[in-house]
N, C-alpha and C positions, 0 to 999 in steps of 0.2 A: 415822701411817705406821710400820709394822717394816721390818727389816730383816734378810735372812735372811743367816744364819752358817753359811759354807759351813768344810767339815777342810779340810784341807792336799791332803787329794787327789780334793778340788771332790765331794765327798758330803758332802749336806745335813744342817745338826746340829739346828737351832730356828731361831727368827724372838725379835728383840730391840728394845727402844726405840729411835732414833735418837740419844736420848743415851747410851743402854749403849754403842750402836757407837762412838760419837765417845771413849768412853773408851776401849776396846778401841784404838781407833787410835792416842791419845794417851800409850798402855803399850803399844804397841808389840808387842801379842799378838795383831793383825789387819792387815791390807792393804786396800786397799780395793780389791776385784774388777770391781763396777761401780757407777755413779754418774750421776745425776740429770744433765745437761747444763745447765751455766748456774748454779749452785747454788750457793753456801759456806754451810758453818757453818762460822767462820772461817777459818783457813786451809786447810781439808778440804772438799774438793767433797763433796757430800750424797750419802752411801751409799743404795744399790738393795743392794747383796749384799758381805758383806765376806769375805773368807779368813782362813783363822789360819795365821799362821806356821808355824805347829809344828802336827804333827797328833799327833791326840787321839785314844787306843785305847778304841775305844766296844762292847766285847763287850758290854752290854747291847741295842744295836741288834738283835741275831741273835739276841734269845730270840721268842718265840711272838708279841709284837706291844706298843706301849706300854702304859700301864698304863692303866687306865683316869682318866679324870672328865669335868667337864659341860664346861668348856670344850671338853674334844675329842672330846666328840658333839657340841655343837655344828659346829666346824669341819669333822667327818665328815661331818656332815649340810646343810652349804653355807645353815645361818642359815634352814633351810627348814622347814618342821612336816610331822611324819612322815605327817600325817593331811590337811590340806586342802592343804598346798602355802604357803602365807601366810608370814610374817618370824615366827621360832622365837624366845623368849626364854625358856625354862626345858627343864629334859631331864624325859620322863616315865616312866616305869616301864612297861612292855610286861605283867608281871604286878606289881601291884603291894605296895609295900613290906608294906604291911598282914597280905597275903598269903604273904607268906616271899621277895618278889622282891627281889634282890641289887642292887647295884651293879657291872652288867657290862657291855661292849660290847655281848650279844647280847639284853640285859636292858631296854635304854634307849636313847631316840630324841628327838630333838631337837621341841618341840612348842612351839604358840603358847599364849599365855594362856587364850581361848576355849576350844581343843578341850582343853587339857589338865584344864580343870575343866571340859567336860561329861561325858568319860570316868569323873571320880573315882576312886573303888576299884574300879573292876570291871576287866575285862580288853577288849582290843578289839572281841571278839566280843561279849560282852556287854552293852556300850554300843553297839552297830551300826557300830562304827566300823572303816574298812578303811585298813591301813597301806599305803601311796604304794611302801614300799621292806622290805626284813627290814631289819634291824637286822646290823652284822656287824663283827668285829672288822678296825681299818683299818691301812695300812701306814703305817712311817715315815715314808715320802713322800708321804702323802695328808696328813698332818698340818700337816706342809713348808709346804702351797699353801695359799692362802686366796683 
């Protein structure tokens, strides 16, 4: 279970372990915003969403979009395979690496073990295979959710 780490002026930063957060609260750098009903880890009722104290100046949030990797095409992609739909456990390459294909949001798509090695090196077209969604670069707040 995470827990998402909200600023100071309740915009969303990451999501954290349950023990990060219980430090966070124990150093006195978070509040707890909301929380589990019925719950302790010890004397701390069981964080859902914590606050920080003090807000955090995050000028990178306003540039073009996070940076990329697999965890978050994964997350972008909701665990789903960009090709049949099925439970996604690797990112694959839209044109692949072999090829001159990058590591980029518009590059790479969350895919299951099967379709991702019947595609191999070739491209979707190629291998007959029709992507479910484009691929596209996601906001900070799609990252946010899970």
């Amino acid at each position: 279970m995470d827990v998402l780490v909200i600023n100071a002026d309740l915009g969303p930063l990451h999501r954290v372990s349950v023990r990060h957060a219980v430090r966070m609260l124990v150093r006195r750098v978070a509040e707890i915003h909301e929380a589990e009903p019925d719950r302790l880890i010890g004397v701390y009722p069981m964080p859902k969403v914590v606050r920080l104290v003090r807000y955090v100046v995050t000028r990178w949030r306003f540039t073009s979009g996070p940076a990329w990797s697999r965890s978050g095409v994964l997350v972008r992609d909701g665990r789903r395979c960009g090709y049949c739909g099925g439970h996604a456990t690797t990112v694959d390459h839209i044109l692949p690496r072999s090829r001159g294909g990058r590591n980029t949001w518009s590059n790479t798509i969350a895919s299951c073990d099967g379709c991702n090695q019947r595609k191999a090196d070739r491209t979707p077209a190629e291998a007959g295979m029709a992507l479910r969604s484009a691929a596209s670069v996601p906001s900070w707040a799609a990252l946010t959710r899970r």
